[in-house]
Kinemage of the C-alpha trace (Angstrom):
@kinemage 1
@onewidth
@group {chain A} dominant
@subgroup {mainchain}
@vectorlist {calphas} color= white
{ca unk a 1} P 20.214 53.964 5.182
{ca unk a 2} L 22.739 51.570 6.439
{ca unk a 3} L 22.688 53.363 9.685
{ca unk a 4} L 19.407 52.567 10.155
{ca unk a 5} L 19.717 48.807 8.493
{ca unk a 6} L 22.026 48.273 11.246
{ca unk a 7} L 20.146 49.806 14.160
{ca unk a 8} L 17.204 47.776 13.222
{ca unk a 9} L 18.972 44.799 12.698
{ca unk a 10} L 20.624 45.353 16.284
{ca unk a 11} L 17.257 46.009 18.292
{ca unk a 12} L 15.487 42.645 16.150
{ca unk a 13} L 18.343 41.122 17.816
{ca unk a 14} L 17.883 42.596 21.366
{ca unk a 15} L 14.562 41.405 21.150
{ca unk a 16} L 15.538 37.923 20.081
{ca unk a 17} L 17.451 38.130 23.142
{ca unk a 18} L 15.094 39.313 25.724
{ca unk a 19} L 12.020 36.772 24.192
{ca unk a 20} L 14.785 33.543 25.192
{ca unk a 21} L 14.984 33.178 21.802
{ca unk a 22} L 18.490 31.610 21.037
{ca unk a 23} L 20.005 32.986 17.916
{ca unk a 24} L 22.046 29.863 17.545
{ca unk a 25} L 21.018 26.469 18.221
{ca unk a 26} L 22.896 25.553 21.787
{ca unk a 27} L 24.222 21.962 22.409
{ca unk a 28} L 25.612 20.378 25.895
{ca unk a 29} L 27.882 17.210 25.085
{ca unk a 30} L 28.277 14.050 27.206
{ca unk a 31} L 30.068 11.124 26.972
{ca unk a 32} L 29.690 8.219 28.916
{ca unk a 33} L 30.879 4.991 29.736
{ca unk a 34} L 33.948 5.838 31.100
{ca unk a 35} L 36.728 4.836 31.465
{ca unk a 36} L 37.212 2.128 29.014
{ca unk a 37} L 34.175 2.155 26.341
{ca unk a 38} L 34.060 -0.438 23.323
{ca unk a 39} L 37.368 -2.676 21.986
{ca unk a 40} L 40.798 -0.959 22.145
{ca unk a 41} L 42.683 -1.175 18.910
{ca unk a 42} L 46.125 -2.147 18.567
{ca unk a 43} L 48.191 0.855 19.410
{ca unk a 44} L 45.891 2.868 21.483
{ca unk a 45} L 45.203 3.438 25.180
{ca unk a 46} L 42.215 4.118 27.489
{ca unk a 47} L 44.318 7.449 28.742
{ca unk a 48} L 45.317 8.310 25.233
{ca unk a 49} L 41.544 8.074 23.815
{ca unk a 50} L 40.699 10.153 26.738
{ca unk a 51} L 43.290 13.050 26.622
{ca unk a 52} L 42.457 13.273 22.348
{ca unk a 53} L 38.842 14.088 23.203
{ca unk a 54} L 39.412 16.144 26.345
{ca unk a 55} L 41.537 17.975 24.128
{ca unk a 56} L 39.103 18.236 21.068
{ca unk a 57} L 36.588 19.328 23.416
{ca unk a 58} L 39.170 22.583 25.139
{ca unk a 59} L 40.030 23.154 21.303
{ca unk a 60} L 36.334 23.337 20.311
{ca unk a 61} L 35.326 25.930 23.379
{ca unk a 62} L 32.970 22.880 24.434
{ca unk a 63} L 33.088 23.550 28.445
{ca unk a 64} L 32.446 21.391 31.155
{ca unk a 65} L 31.692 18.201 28.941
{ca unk a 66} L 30.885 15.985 31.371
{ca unk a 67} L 32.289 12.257 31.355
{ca unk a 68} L 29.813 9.444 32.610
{ca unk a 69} L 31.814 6.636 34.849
{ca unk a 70} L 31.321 3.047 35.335
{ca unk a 71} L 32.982 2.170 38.238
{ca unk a 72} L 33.168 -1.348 37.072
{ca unk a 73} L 35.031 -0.974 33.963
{ca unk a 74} L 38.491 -0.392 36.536
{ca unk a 75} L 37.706 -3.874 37.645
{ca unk a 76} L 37.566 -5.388 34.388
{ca unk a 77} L 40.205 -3.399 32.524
{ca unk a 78} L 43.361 -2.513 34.792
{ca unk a 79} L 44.920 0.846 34.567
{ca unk a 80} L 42.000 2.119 32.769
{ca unk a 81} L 42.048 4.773 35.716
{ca unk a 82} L 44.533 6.701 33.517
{ca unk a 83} L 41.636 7.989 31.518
{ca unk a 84} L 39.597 9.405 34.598
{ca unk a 85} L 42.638 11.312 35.381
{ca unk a 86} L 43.436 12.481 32.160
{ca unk a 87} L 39.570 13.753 31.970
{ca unk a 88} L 39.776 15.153 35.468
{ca unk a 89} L 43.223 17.378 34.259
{ca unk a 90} L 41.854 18.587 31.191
{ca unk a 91} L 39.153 20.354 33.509
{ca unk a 92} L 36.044 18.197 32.426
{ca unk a 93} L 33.897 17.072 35.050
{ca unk a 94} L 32.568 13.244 35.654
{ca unk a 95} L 28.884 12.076 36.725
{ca unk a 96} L 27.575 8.638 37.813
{ca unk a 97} L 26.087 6.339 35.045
{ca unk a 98} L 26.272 3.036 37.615
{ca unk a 99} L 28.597 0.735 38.758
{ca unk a 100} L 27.978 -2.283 36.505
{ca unk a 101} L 26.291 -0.338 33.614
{ca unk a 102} L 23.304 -2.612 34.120
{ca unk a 103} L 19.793 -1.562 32.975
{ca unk a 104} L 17.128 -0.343 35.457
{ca unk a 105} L 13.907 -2.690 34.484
{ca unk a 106} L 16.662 -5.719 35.663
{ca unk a 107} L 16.837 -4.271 39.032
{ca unk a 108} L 15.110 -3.706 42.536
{ca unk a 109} L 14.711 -0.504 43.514
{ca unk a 110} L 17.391 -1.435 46.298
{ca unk a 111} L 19.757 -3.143 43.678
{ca unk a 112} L 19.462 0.183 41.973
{ca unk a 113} L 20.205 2.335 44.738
{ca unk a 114} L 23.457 0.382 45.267
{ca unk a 115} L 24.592 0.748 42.085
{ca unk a 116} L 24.305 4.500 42.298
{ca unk a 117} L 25.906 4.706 45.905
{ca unk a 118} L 28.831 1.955 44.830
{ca unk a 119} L 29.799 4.385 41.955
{ca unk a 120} L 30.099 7.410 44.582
{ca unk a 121} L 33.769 6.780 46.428
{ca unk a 122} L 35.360 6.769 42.945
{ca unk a 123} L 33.479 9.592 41.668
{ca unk a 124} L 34.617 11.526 44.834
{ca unk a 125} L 37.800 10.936 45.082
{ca unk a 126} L 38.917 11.499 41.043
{ca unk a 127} L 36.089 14.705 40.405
{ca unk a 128} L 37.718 16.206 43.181
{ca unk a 129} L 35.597 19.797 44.061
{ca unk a 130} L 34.083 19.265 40.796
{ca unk a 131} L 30.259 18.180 40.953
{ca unk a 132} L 29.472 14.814 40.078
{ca unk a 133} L 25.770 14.698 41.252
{ca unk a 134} L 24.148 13.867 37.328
{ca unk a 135} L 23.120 10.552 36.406
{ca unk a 136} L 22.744 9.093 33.260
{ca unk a 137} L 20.506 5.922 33.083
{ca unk a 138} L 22.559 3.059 31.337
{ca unk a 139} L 20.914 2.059 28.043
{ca unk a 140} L 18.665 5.468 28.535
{ca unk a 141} L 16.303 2.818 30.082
{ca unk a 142} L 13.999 5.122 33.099
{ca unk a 143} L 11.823 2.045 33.628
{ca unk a 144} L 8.844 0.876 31.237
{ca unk a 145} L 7.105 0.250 34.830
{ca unk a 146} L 5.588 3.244 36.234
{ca unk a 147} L 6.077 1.898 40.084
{ca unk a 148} L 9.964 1.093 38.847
{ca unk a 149} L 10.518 4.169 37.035
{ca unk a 150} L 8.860 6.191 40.149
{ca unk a 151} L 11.019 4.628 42.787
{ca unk a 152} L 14.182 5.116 40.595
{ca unk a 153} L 13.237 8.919 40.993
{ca unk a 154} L 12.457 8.829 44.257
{ca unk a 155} L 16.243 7.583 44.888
{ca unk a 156} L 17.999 9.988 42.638
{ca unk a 157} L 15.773 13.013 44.573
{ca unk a 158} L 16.751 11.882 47.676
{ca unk a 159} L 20.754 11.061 46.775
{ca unk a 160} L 20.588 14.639 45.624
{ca unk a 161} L 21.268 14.020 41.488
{ca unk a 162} L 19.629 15.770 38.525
{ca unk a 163} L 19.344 13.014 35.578
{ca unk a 164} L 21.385 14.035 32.479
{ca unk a 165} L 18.565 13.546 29.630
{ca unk a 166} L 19.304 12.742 25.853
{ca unk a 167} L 18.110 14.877 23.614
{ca unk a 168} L 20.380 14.099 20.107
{ca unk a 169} L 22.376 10.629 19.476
{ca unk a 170} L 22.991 8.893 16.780
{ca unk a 171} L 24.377 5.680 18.040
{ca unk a 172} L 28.263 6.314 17.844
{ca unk a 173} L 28.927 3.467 19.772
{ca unk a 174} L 28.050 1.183 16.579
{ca unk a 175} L 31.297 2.548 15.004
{ca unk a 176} L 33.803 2.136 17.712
{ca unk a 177} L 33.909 -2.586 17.110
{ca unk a 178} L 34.324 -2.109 13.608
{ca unk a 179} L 37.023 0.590 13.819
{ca unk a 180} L 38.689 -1.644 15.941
{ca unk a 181} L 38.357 -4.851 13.122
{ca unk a 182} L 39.909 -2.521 9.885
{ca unk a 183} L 42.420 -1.317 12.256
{ca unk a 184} L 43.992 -4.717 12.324
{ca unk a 185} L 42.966 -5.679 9.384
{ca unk a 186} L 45.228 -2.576 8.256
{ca unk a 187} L 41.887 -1.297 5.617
{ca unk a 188} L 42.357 2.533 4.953
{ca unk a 189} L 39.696 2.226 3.068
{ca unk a 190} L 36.838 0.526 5.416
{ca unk a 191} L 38.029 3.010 7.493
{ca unk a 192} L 37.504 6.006 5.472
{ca unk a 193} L 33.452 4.649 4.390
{ca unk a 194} L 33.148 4.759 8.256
{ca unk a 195} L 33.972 8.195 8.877
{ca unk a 196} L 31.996 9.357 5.654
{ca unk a 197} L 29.038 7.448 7.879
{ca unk a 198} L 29.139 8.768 11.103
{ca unk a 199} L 29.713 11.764 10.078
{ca unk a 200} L 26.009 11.397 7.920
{ca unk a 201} L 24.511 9.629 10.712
{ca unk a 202} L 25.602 12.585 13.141
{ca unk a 203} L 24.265 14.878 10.444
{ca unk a 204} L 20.763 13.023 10.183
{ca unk a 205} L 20.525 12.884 14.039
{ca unk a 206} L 20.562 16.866 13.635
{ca unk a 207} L 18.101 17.085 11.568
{ca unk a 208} L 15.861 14.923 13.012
{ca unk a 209} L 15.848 16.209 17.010
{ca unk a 210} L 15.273 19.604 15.708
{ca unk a 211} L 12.224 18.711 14.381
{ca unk a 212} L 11.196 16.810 16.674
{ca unk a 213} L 11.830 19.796 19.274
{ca unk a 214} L 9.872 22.177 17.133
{ca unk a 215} L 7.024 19.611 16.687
{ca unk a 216} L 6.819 18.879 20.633
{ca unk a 217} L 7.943 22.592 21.964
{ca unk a 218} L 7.893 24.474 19.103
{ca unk a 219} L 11.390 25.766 19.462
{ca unk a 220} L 14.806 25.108 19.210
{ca unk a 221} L 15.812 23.698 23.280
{ca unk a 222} L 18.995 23.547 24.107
{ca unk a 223} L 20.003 20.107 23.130
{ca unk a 224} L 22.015 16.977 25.360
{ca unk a 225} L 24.327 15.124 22.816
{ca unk a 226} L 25.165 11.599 23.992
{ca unk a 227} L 28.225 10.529 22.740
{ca unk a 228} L 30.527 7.364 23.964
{ca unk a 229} L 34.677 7.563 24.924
{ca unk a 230} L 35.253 4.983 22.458
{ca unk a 231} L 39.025 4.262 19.926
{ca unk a 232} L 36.581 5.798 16.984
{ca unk a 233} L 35.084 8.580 18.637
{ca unk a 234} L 38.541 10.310 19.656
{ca unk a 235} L 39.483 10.007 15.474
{ca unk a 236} L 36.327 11.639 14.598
{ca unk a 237} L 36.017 13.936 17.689
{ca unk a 238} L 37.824 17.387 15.931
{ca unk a 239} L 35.142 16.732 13.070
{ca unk a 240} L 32.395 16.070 14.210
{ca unk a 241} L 32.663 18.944 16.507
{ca unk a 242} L 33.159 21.057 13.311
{ca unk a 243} L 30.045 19.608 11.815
{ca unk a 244} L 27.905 20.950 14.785
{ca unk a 245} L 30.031 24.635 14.687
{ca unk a 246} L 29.113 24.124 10.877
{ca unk a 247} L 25.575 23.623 12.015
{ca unk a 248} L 25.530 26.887 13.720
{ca unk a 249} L 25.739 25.678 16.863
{ca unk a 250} L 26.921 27.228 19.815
{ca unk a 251} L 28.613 24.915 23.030
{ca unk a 252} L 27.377 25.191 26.645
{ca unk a 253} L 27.247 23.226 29.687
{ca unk a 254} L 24.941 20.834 30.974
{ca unk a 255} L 23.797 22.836 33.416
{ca unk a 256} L 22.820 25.669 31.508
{ca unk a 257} L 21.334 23.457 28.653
{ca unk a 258} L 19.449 21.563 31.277
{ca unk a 259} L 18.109 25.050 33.140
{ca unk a 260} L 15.373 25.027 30.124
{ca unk a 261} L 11.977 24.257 31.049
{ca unk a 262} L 11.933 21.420 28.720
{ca unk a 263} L 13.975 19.567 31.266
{ca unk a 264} L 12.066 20.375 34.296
{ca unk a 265} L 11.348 16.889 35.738
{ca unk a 266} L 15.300 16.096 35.223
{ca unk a 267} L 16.604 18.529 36.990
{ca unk a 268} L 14.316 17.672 40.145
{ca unk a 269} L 13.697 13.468 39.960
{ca unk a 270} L 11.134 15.147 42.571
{ca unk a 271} L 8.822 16.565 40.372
{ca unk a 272} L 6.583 13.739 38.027
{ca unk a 273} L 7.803 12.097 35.395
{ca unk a 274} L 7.224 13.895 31.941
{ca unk a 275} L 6.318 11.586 29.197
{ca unk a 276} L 6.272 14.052 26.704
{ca unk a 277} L 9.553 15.661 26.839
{ca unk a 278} L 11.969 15.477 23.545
{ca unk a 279} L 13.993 12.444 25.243
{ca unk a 280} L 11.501 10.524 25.445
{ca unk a 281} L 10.586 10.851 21.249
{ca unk a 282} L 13.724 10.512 19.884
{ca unk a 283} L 13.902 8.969 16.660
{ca unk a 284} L 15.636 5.341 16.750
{ca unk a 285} L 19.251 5.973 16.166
{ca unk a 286} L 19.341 2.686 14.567
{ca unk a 287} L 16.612 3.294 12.492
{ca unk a 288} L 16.452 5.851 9.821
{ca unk a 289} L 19.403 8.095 11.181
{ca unk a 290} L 21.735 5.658 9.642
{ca unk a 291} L 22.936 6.929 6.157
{ca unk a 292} L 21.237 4.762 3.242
{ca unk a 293} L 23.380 1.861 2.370
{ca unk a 294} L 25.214 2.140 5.518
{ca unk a 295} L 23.133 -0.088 7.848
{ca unk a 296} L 23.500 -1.892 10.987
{ca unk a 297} L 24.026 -4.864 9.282
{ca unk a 298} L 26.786 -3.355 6.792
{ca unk a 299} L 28.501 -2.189 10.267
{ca unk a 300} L 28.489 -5.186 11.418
{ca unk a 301} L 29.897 -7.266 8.283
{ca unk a 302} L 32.615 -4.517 7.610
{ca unk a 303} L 36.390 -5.490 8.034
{ca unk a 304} L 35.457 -9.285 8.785
């Protein structure tokens, strides 16, 4: 009998398999805004914050977590270079979200185009052999004008880039100022209620793009995770990747979360824009994903 329990259970599986149906959830993480995202706190250092979440991320078995650059932020914080490397020699790849970070419905399509192209030399010479051709649109902002939004596409197709889509978030960034305010303020405390929070928040933000993938696909897709390199985000990065293992799900690359039909008209900037995918539905981060009593607001007020 358990012979045959376990023979059945193996060919249900097979078939699982063979259907493309995933038996665990699969996740792709990014960050962006490298190399110097949100306030530093006393103590740390862009390199440091970078080689404690490369190093989450190799502990983890996350692979290829790709690292979104702003070439800008080497102008406007010296020596925050360091990080690229460290990213680079921890064996993550990097991928162009702009020079200036600047949102597309502010631009020409030729301001736009140089932003992308101004990014490149760095991007070359620090990925090294790596590829570095994905794009992440600062703010997630693809244009509210059709003719803006098309002629962003056009230039991405033609530059040769697939755009790295968002799937999950749940607004990490918020956490990374006020980290930065109890850590001089020396409040163990503040700090813990903001780890019990983004954890939550992270939690919620599972919850909700699954549904929302069933709802539009009817499925599980392999989800994008947008997260930022931020002081807070390298404390929280060994548990929050726990809370996804705990979640049952399993770590791949961009590429292969991104080879799902769902993400079609990302992968080729060619083909039309699709209005209905999942990153285009996402539940407001700042909305109900935040843990109740833990608001924006509350965020903002804590550790002044």
């Amino acid at each position: 009998m358990r012979a045959c329990s376990l023979i059945t259970a193996f060919v249900l599986a097979a078939s699982a398999a063979g259907a493309g149906v995933a038996v665990h959830p699969r996740l792709a993480i990014t960050f962006d805004d490298l190399p110097a995202h949100g306030p530093l706190p006393a103590g740390e250092s862009r390199s440091a914050i970078a080689a404690t979440i490369a190093k989450a991320l190799n502990d983890a078995g996350a692979p290829l977590v790709y690292g979104m650059i702003n070439g800008v932020l080497e102008e406007r914080e010296p020596g925050s270079a360091d990080a690229l490397a460290q990213w680079r020699d921890a064996g993550l790849p990097l991928g162009n979200h702009g020079w200036s970070h600047t949102s597309l419905d502010t631009m020409t399509p030729e301001a736009f185009e140089a932003e992308l192209i101004r990014n490149e030399p760095l991007l070359s010479a620090t990925a090294q052999a790596q590829s570095w051709h994905w794009f992440r649109y600062p703010y997630l902002d693809e244009g509210k004008d059709p003719a803006v939004r098309d002629a962003a596409r056009a230039i991405l197709a033609r530059h040769g880039y697939r755009i790295a889509a968002v799937t999950m978030s749940f607004a990490d960034y918020s956490w990374n100022e006020p980290y930065a305010r109890c850590v001089a303020k020396g409040d163990e405390t503040a700090i813990g209620g903001l780890e019990q929070s983004y954890l939550a928040a992270a939690e919620r933000a599972i919850t909700a793009s699954r549904a929302a993938s069933k709802s539009i696909y009817g499925r599980d897709i392999p989800y994008v995770l947008l997260m930022h390199a931020g002081a807070f985000d390298a404390r929280m990065a060994p548990r929050l990747l726990a809370l996804y293992r705990q979640h049952g799900f399993r770590f791949v690359t961009l590429d292969e979360a991104e080879s799902d039909p769902a993400y079609r008209a990302d992968v080729d900037p060619s083909q039309p824009f699709d209005a209905t995918g999942l990153q285009h539905h996402l539940p407001a981060p700042d909305g109900p994903l935040r843990p109740a009593g833990f608001d924006p607001a509350e965020l903002t007020q804590i550790c002044r």
